[in-house]
N, C-alpha and C positions, 0 to 999 in steps of 0.2 A: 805937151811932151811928144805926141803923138807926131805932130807937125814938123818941129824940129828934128826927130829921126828920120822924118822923110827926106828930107832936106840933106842931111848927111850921106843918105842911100844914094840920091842920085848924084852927090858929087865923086864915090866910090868906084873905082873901074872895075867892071866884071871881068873875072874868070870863067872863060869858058870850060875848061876841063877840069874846072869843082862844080860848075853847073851840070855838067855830063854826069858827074859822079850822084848828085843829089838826083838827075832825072832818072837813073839808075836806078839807085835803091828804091826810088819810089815802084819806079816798076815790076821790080824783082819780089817787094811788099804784094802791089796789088795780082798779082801771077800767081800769088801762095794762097791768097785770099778766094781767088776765082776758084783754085784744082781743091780745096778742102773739101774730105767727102762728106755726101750729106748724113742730115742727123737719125740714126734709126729709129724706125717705128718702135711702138707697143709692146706687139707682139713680138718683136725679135729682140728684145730688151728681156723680156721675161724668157722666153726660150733660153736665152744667155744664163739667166739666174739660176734657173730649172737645171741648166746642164751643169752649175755651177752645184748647184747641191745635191745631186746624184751623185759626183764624182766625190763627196765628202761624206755618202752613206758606208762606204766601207772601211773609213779611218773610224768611225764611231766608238769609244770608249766608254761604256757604263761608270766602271772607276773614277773618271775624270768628269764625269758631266756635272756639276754643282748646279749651274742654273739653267733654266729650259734654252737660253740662248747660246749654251754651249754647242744642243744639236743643231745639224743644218734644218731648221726650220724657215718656213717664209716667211716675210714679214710680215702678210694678214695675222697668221696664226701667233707671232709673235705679242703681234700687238694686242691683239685679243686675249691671250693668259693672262698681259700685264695687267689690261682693263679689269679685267675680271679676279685680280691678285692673286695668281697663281704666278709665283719664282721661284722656288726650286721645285723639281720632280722627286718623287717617293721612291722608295727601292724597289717598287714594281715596276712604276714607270720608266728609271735609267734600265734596267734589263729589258725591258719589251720594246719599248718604241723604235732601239735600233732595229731588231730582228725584224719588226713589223714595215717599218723604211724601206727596209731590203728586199719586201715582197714575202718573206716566208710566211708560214705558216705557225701559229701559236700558241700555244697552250699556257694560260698566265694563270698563277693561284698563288694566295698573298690572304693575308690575317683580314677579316672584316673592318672597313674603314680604311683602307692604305691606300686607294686613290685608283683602281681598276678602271673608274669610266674615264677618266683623260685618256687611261693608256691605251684606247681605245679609239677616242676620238678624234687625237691629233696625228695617227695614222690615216684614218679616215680624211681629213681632210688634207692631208698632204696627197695622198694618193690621187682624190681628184682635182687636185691644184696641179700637177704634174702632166697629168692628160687635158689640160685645160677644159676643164665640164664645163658643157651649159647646159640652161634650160632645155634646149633642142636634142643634146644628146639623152635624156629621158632619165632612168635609174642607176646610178654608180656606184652606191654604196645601202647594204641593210643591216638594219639592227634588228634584233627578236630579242627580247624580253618576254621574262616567262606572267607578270606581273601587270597591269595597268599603269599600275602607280609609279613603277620601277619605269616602265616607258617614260612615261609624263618627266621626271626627274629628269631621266638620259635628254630629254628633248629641251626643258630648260637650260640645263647646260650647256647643249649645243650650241643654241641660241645667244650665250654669252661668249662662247670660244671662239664662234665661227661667225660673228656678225661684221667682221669687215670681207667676208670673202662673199664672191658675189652667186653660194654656191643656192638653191632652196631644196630646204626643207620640211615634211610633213610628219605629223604624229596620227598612225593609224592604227587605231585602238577600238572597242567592242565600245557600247552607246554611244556613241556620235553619227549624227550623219553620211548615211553609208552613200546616198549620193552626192553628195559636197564632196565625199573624198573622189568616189569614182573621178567625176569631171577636171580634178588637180594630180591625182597620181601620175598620173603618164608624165606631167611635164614636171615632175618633183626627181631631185637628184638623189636625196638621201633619206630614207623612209624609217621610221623608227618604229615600230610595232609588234604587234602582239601574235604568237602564230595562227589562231581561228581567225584573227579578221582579215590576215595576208592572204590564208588559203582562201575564202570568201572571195574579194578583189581577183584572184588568177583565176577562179572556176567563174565569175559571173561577170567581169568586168573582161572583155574584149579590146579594150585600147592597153589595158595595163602588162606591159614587156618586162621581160627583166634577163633578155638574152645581152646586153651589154655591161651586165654584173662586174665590177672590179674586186668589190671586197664584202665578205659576209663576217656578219659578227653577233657572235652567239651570248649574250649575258647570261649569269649564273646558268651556266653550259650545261652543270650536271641535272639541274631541273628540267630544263627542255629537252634533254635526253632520256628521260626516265619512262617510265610507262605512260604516262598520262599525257604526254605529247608526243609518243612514238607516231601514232599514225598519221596526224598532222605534218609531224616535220617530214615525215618522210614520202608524203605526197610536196611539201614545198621542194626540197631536194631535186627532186625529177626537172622541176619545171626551172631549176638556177641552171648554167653554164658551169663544164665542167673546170673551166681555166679561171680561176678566179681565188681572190687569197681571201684565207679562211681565220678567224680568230677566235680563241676561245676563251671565256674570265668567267672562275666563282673562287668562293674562296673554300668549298670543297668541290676540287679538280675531282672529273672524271677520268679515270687510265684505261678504259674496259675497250678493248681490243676492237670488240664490235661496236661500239659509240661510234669510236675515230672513226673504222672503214667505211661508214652508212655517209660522212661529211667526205668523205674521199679526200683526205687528209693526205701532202705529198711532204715525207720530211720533217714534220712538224718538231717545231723548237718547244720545248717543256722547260719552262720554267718556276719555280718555284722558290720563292725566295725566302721563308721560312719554315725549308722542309728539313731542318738543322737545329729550330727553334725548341726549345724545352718544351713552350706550351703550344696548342693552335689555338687559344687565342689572345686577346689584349694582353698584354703585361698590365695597363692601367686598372684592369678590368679585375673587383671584387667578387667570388661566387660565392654560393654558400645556396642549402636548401634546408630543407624544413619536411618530416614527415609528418601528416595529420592524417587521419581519419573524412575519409568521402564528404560525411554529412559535417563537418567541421570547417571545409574549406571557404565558404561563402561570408565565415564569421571572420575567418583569418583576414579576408582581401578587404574586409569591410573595416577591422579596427588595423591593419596595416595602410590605408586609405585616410583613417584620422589622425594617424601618426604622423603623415608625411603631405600636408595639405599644401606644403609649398613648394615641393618637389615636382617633377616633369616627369611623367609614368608612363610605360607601355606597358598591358596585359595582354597575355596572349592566350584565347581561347582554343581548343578542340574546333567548331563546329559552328556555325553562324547563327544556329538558334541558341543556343548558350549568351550569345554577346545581344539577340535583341531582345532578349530575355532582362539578363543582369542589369543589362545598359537600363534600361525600363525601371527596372526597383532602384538600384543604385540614386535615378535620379529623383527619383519621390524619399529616400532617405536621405539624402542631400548631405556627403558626408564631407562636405566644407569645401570641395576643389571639383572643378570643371571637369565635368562625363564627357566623352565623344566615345563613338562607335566606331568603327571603320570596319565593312565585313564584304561579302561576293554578290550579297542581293540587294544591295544600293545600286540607285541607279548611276549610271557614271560622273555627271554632275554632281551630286550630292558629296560621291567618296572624293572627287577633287575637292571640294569644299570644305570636308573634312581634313583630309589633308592639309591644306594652306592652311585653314585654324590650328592645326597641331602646331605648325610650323611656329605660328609669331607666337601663339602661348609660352608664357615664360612657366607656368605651371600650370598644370593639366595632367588626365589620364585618360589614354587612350585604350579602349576595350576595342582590341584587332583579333585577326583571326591569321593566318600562316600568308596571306596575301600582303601583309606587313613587315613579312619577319625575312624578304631577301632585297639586299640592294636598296633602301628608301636610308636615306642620311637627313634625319629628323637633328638638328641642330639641341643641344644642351643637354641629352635626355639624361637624367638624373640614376633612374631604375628602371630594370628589365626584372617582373613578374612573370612566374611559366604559370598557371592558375594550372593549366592540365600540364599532364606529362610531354615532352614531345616524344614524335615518329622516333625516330632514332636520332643517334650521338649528330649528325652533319644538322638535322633541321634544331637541336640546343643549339647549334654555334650559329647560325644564320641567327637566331631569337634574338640570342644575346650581343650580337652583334652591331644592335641597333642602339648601346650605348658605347661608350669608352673609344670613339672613333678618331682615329688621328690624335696620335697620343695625348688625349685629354680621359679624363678619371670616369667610369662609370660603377655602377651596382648594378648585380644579377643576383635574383632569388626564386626558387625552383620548389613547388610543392609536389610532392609524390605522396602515394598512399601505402603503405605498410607492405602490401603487396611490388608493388613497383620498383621499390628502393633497390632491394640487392643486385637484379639482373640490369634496371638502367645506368646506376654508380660505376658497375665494370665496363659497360660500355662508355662511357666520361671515359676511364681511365686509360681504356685504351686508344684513345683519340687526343688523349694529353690533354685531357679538360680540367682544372685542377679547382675541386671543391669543399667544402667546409662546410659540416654538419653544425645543424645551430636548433635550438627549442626555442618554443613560442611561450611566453610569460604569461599564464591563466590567469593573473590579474588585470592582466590590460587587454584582454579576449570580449570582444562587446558580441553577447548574443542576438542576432534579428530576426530571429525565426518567428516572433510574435507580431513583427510590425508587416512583415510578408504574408505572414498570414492574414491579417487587417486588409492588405491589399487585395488578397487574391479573393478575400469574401467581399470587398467592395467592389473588383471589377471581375466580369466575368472575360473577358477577353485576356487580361493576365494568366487566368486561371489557363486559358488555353495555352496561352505560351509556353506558361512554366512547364506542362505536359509534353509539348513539344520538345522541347528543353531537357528536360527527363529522358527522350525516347533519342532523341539526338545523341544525347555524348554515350549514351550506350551501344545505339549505334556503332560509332565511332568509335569505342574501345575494341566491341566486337569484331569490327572490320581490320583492325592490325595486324596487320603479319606476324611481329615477335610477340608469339603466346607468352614465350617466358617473362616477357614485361607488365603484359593487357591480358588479364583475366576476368574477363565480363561475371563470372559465375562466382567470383569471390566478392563480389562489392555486396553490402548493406542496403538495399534496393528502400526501402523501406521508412530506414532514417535518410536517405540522401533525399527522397520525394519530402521529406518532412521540413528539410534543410531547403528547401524551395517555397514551403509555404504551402502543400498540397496536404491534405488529409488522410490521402492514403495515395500509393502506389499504382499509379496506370498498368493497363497488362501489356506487357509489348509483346507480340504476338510471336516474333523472331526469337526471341530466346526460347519462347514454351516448344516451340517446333527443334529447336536445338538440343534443346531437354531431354524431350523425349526421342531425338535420333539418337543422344548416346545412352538415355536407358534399357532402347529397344532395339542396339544395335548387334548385342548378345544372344537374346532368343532367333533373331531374326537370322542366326548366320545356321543356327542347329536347328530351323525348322526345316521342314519336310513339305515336298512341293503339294499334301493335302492339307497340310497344317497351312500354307500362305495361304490357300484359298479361302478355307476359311475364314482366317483372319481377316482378308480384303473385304468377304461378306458381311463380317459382324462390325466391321469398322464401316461400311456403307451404309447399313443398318444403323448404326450409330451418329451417322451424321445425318441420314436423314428424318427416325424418331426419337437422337435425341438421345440413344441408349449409350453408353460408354464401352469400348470394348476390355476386354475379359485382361488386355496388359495393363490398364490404364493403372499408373500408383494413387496414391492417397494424398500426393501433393497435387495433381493436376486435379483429381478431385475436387479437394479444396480451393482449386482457381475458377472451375466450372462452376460450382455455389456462389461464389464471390461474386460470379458473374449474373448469375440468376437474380443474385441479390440488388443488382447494380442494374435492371432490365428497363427500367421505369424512369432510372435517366438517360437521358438523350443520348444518342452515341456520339455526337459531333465531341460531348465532354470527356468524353471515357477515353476517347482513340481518335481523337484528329489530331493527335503529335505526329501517326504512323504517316512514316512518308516510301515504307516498301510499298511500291502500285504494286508489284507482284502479290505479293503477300497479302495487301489489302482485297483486288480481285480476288484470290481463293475464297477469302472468307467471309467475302461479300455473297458468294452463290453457296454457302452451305449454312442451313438451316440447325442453331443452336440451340434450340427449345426441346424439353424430352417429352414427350410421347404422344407427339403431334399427329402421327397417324395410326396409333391403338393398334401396333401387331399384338396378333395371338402367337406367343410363342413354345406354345405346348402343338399347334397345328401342324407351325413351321417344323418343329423338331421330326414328327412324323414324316412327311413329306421330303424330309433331308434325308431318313431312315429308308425309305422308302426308293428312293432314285439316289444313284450315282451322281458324287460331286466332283470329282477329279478331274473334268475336263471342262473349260470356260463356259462349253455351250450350256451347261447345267447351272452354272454361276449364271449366267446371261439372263436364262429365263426365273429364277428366283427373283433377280430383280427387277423381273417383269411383272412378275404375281405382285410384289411389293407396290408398286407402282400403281397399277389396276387395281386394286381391293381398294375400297369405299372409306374411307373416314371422316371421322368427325372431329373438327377443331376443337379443342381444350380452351378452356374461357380461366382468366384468371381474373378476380379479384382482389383489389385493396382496400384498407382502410383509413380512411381520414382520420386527423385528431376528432371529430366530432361524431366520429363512430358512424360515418354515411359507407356504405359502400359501392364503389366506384370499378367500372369495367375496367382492367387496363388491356385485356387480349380479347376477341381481336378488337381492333380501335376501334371507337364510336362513331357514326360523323355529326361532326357538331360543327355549328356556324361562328361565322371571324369572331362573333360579338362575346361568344362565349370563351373561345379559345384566347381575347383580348383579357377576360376577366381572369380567368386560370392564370395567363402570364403573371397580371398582377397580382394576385396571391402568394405564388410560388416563389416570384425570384422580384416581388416590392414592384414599384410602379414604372412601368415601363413609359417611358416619354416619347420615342418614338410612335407607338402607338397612340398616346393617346393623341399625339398631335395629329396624325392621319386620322385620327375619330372628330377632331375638333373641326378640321379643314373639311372633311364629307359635311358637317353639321353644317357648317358657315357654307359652305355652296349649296345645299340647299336651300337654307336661310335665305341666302343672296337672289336665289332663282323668285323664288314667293314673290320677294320684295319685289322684284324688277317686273314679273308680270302684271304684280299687281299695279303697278304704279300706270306701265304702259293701258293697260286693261280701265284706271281712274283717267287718265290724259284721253284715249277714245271717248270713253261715256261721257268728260265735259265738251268734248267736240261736235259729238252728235246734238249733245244738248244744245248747245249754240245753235245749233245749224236749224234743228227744230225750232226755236225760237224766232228764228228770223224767218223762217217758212210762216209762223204760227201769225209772226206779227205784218209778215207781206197781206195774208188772207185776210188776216183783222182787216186793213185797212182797208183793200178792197169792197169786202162786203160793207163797212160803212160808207164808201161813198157809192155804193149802190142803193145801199138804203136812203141816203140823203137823194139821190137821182129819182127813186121810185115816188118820194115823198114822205117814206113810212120813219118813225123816230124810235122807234123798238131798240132799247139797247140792250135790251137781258132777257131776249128769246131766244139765241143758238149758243149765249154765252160758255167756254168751259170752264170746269174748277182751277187747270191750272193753266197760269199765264207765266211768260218769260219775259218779264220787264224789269228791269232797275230802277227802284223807286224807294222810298225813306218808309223810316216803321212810322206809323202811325200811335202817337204817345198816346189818344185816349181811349185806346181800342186793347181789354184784354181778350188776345187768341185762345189760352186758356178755355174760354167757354166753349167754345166749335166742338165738334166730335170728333173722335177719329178715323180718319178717311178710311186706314188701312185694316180694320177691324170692321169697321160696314163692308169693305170690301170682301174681306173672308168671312163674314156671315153672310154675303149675299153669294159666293162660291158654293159655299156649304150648303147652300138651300137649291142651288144650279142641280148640282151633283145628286141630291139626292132625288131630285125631279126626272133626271132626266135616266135615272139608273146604272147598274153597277160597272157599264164598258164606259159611260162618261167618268166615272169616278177612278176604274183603270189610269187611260187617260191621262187623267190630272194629276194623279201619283205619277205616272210617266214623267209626267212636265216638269210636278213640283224638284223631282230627282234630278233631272236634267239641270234643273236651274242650281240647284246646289251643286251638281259638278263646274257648272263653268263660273260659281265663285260670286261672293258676295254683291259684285257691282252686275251681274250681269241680272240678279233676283231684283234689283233696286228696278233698273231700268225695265223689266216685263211687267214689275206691279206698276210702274211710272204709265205704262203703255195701256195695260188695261183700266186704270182709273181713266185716263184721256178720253178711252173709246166706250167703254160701259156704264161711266157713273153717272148718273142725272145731276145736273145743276143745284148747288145747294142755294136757296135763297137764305142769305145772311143779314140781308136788310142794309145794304153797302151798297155803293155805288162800285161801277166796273176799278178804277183808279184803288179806290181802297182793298177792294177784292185783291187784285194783282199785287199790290203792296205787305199784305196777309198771307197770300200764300210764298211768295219771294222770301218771307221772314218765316215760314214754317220752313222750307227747303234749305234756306242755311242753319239753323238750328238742327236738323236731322242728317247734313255733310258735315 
């Protein structure tokens, strides 16, 4: 076909001016093609986009935003929520995220669980998506969390939001490697941490800047503003820029005038998006509490724990000894459902570890402490328990805040003590906490105060804790601010110790001192400046023989006994819960025993009569004279069940071996000990053995060696005698030879004598010939040879038979001799 169109083509006559027209267009084609401008780069591509979505942060509608692609968002971060299933935004997020677009400044507060960390982070990354960060340009954006764990969480997140943007990230938090971070901060753009370990890095770390700040962001704001981070933040502050956008999210917002000013806050947008709500919190969210009795609460959490063994629990303790206390018994009572701890003195691996195990647990109960109770979105939690009271109404809503999150359904139950109820309830109410009184059913109340006790008499280390544990949340009551809630001085001290498994009550040193400020705070204001001195005198006096002064009542009495009483146990048992070091030092350098140094107080009296006391210098030297006068220690006595009596003042000294036996009487068999008694035995043992062995391996060497000496001269002198002529073979012969040779079956050795007993009757008759320094001497000897030990005695009698003993004629030829005695020497090795 091809051919024949050719065929026809060239029988066709051309046109030229349609050929013109077709060279034409061709041309006027290829002329378009040449001048098309070229394709833009990258970077001006994205510049493009960048200006594109700038100019659509101030059309922004909250109203209208349904899903996160409504805002002008990039497309990293786009695609990253989708990844991550995040599509529509929460009602905190459509209000903030515009403001925060915009550069302003923020104040976000919204019901626990509504989704505050997005609204956070995808400012964050738009921000330095806009300034196009890199690694090289260093620090653009920080997070502070007041929390470890709350960090850790914001930084997962991140990592699913932000992982197509090519922004890095760092979590810089307390235990972790302080220099791995050093050596990565500098070139990390967005730092997420905790404020002790940020301040750490800017005071110690020399490469780490943070003068090119874009945006700071304060989680659960009002905690890192409170006291307990004031001096921290507000050394970081110094060291930020002050042009930089600030954000702020908890879900109890702080207003306090001076928070804002200390952040240098310009403008800042307050939003709150259910500050219109009936309640602040959950709508899903069930309350309800429960009043019990101090010593009652341990049994409550223990048969609400068998109740609900398929359920997913958080407890919230007071105090971290309370949680490795409980955690501890709880797991030896095994009340059918998974223990975890989570508390401040885990190391930081551990609490992650913790952590992720809560996470995938479908059921479980986590014993936390207030480090749990802001910002951590623990997936399904069933129930929120308050075991103590909380701080005030804001740290309830943080508790319970960790179920019923994103409208899905939780429980919260709330134990108070009789005292607590009235003043914490009005605080609820006016914070819109809405609660439901409920009683606890005495027939499903499981008592454990028997099988803790079981514990605490079988471990002594419990026994400490539980003390600890005791002296802690007392502590902790007493240190509250709202008296009207926390009244240390109204609790059951007594049965609560019992309610732990302790047999009586520790003395905590802090309340008796408390005690007696507001007993003696009366007389003390209407004495008179002779009345204080002496008081200060008879109370020196009394702490140092011992005496009580003249205010003391009848209860502090009665603790002073108790304590007399209690002298003879160890104090590590009585009072290592006390963790005041102040307090502890005081009463560490004052002497608690009475009348340790015998004042005469009929002398004293005169000599007070006597001289003027109203002025120090008189006070001064009194307790000079006190000091200088001579006494004598007081000795106390006890007695045993077996009626022995035993020094206990002042102490005896007595050796490990006895002090090992006492332990074991006293508190059953100590294993520790005895294995260190076992392993001293065995290294001894060991030693013996080993010398002796080394000390047997010599003695057969020498022996060797001597033989072959013994048998080189044999030979020689017989062929000197064969040379000489003479055939004498049993003139120098000696008793013992070193040859290897067969026993001799019809020869019994039996009959012969014993070498070694001619030998020491022929000493004995030496000794007594030659008088009493020869016999010295030989005691000398004989003792020496017993110090260096069985084989060394062998070989000196070996030596002197050699050289002293005259030939015994046996009536044998040389061959049978050496064969006789070769078979007496292995018979006596």
């Amino acid at each position: 076909m091809r051919e024949k169109k050719a065929r026809v083509n060239k029988n066709v006559k051309v046109d030229p001016v349609k050929n013109f027209k077709k060279w034409k267009k061709r041309y006027d084609k290829t002329k378009k093609q040449t001048t098309r401008p070229k394709k833009k780069r990258e970077w001006e591509v994205e510049r493009e986009n960048i200006k594109k979505l700038v100019d659509k942060y101030s059309e922004i509608n909250p109203k209208e935003a349904v899903k996160f692609s409504d805002f002008p968002l990039s497309k990293n971060t786009l695609k990253g929520l989708l990844e991550a299933q995040y599509r529509q935004p929460t009602e905190i997020q459509r209000h903030t995220i515009g403001f925060a677009l915009q550069g302003k400044d923020v104040l976000g507060a919204a019901k626990t669980g509504s989704g505050k960390t997005l609204a956070f982070l995808i400012p964050v990354l738009e921000c330095l998506y806009r300034h196009q960060w890199t690694a090289v340009d260093g620090l653009g954006a920080l997070i502070i969390s007041p929390t470890r764990e709350l960090a850790y969480q914001t930084f997962e997140v991140l990592r699913k939001v932000g992982k197509n943007h090519e922004f890095s990230a760092g979590l810089v938090i307390g235990g972790k490697d302080l220099n791995d971070e050093s050596v990565k901060i500098h070139r990390t753009n967005i730092v997420i941490c905790t404020p002790g370990r940020l301040l750490q890095h800017m005071d110690e770390n020399s490469s780490f800047s943070a003068s090119d700040l874009h945006m700071l962001v304060l989680d659960e704001a009002d905690r890192i503003l409170d006291m307990g981070f004031a001096d921290t933040l507000n050394a970081i502050i110094e060291n930020l820029p002050k042009s930089r956008q600030t954000l702020l999210f908890s879900a109890t917002q702080t207003k306090s005038v001076k928070d804002l000013a200390r952040l240098s806050l310009k403008d800042p947008e307050y939003v709150w998006v259910h500050e219109k709500a009936k309640f602040s919190t959950p709508a899903t969210l069930e309350q309800s509490y429960v009043v019990c009795e101090l010593h009652q609460k341990v049994n409550v959490l223990f048969s609400f724990l068998r109740s609900h063994v398929q359920k997913k629990i958080i407890v919230f303790f007071a105090c971290c000894k309370e949680v490795q206390y409980l955690f501890r018994v709880f797991c030896r009572m095994r009340p059918g459902i998974s223990v975890l701890a989570l508390h401040g003195k885990q190391p930081q691996l551990k609490r992650v570890d913790v952590y992720n195990d809560f996470v995938r647990k479908k059921a479980a109960v986590l014993f936390a402490t207030d480090i749990a109770a802001r910002g951590l979105d623990f997936p399904a939690v069933n129930w929120v328990l308050q075991f103590d009271c909380p701080e005030d109404a804001n740290t309830y809503i943080h508790r319970v805040g960790r179920t019923a999150r994103y409208k899905e359904g939780g429980e919260a139950l709330l134990l108070l003590l009789p005292s607590e109820e009235q003043a914490m309830i009005s605080q609820l109410q006016e914070k819109k906490v809405p609660l439901s009184k409920i009683q606890v059913n005495p027939d499903k109340l499981v008592s454990v105060q028997s099988k803790l006790e079981a514990f605490l008499a079988q471990e002594k280390e419990q026994k400490e804790r539980a003390q600890r544990c005791f002296v802690s949340y007392l502590r902790s009551v007493y240190l509250m601010k709202n008296k009207d809630v926390f009244d240390v001085f109204q609790l059951q001290l007594p049965a609560y110790a019992m309610s732990l498994g302790l047999a009586m009550a520790p003395r905590v040193r802090f309340l008796d001192k408390a005690q007696k400020q507001q007993v003696g705070a009366a007389p003390e204001t209407s004495a008179t400046p002779d009345q204080d001195s002496d008081q200060e005198l008879q109370s020196f006096k009394a702490q140092l023989g011992g005496e009580r002064p003249s205010s003391q009542s009848e209860e502090e009495e009665e603790a002073d006994v108790d304590e007399e009483e209690n002298e003879g146990v160890p104090k590590g048992l009585l009072h290592s819960a006390e963790e005041d070091e102040d307090d502890d030092l005081k009463d560490l350098l004052m002497v608690k025993r009475r009348d340790v140094f015998n004042i005469n107080d009929d002398e004293q009296d005169e000599e007070q009569d006597a001289k003027p006391k109203n002025k120090k210098e008189s006070k001064m030297k009194e307790v000079k004279k006190v000091l200088k006068r001579n006494f004598k220690v007081n000795t106390k006595k006890v007695f045993t069940e077996d009626g022995e009596a035993v020094q206990e003042w002042p102490p005896l000294q007595r050796t490990p071996e006895d002090e090992d036996e006492d332990a074991g009487e006293t508190s059953g068999i100590d294993v520790e000990a005895a294995r260190e008694r076992l392993r001293r035995e065995d290294q001894e043992f060991d030693k013996k053995e080993y010398s002796k062995r080394v000390k047997e391996k010599h003695r057969e060497k020498r022996l060797k060696e001597k033989a072959a000496r013994r048998e080189a001269s044999k030979r020689a002198k017989e062929e000197k005698q064969k040379a000489a002529g003479g055939d004498d073979e049993d003139e120098d012969e000696e008793v013992v030879a070193y040859l290897s040779g067969a026993d001799d079956e019809g020869f019994d050795p039996s009959t012969l004598p014993d070498p070694d007993k001619m030998r020491d009757s022929e000493d004995q008759d030496e000794d007594s010939s030659n008088g009493p320094e020869l016999a010295r001497s030989k005691r000398t000897r004989s003792s020496e040879d017993e110090d260096d030990g069985h084989g060394a005695v062998q070989r000196k009698k070996a030596k002197q038979l050699s050289s002293q003993a005259e030939p015994l004629d046996t009536g044998l030829s040389l061959a049978e001799d050496e064969e006789l005695v070769l078979h007496l020497l292995g018979g006596r090795s």
